[in-house]
LOLUM-110990 format. One line per 10 residues: number of its first residue (from 1); their letters; for each residue x negated, y negated, z negated of C-alpha. Coordinates in steps of 0.001 Angstrom, whole numbers, plus 500000, padded with zeros to 6 digits. Layout:
<nodes>
NUM) a) X/Y/Z | ...
</nodes>
This chain:
<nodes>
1) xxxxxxxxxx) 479713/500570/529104 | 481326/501969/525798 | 484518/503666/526554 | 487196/501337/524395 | 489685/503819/521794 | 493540/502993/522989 | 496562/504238/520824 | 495791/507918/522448 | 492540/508296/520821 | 492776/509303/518142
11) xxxxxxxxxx) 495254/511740/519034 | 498467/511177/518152 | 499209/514634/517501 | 496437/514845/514932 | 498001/511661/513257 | 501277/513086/513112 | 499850/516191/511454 | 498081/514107/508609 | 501344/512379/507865 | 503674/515375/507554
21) xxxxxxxxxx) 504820/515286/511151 | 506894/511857/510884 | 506836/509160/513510 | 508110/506509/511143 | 505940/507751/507572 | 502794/507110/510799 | 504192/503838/511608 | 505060/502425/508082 | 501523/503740/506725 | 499718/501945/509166
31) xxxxxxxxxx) 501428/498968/509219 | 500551/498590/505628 | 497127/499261/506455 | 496967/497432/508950 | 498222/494211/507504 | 495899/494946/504292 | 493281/494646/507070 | 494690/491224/508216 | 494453/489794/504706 | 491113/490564/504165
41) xxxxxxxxxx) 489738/489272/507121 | 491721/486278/506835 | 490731/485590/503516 | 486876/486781/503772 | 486181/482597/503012 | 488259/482396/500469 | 486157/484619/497710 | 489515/487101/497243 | 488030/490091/496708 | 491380/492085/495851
51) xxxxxxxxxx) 491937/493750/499346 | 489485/496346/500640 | 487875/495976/504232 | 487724/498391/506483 | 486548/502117/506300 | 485298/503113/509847 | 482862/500936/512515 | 485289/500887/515764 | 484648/499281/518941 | 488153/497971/518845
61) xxxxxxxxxx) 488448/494713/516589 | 492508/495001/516238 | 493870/495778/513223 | 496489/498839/513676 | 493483/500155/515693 | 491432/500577/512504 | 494037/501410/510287 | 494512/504407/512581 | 491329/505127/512639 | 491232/505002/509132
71) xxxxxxxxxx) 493799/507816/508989 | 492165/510291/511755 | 488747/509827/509694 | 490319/510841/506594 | 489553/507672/504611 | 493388/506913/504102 | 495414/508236/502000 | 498996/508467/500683 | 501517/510373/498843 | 504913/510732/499029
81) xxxxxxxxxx) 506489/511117/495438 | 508655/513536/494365 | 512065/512741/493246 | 510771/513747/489721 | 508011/510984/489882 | 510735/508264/491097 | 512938/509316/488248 | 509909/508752/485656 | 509176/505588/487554 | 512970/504603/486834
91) xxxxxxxxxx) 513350/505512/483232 | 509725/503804/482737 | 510819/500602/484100 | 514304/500425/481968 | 512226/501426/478971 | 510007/498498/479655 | 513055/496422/480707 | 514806/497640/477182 | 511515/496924/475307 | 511372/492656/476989
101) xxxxxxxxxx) 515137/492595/476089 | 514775/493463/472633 | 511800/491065/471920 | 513618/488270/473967 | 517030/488880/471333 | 514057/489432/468187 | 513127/486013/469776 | 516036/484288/469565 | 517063/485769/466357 | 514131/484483/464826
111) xxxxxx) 514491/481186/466556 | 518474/480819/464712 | 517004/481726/461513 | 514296/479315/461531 | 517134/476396/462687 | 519514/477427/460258
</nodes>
């Protein structure tokens, strides 16, 4: 009989060490994992191919299992960004928000002139 994985293998140490050391970055990135796992398995009859299955064969058929798994193996990923990437990430999205404004007032603009 095939020993079944628990929550202690893999090691939780190891996870913890692939994550930066902490508990809650481990729980949040496998959570999204895991649910990402969920939604393609519950939409494998529904011809979504937009979420990718999972990366490791595991005798355990639960979702966080895999997504753990996932992480020990080294086939997920994720980064952390800098305060210097959120700040570009800000000033992008007012700079797109700026750019919709001024077409929406262009719009309208154009709109009176064409009614007057």
């Amino acid at each position: 009989m095939a020993d079944r994985p628990s929550l202690v293998d893999p090691p939780i140490e190891e996870l913890l060490a692939k994550v930066g050391d902490s508990k809650f970055t481990l729980v949040a990135v496998s959570a999204i994992r895991a649910r990402e796992i969920n939604d393609y398995y519950n939409g494998l009859g529904a011809g979504r191919g937009t979420v990718i299955p999972p990366q490791v064969t595991s005798l355990s058929n639960k979702s966080l299992s895999l997504a753990l798994e996932e992480l020990y193996e080294g086939k997920l990923e994720f980064h952390r960004p800098t305060p210097d990437e959120l700040e570009r990430e800000r000033l992008d999205r007012e700079t797109a928000q700026a750019h919709a404004d001024g077409a929406n007032d262009l719009d309208a603009f154009t709109d009176a002139l064409r009614d007057a």
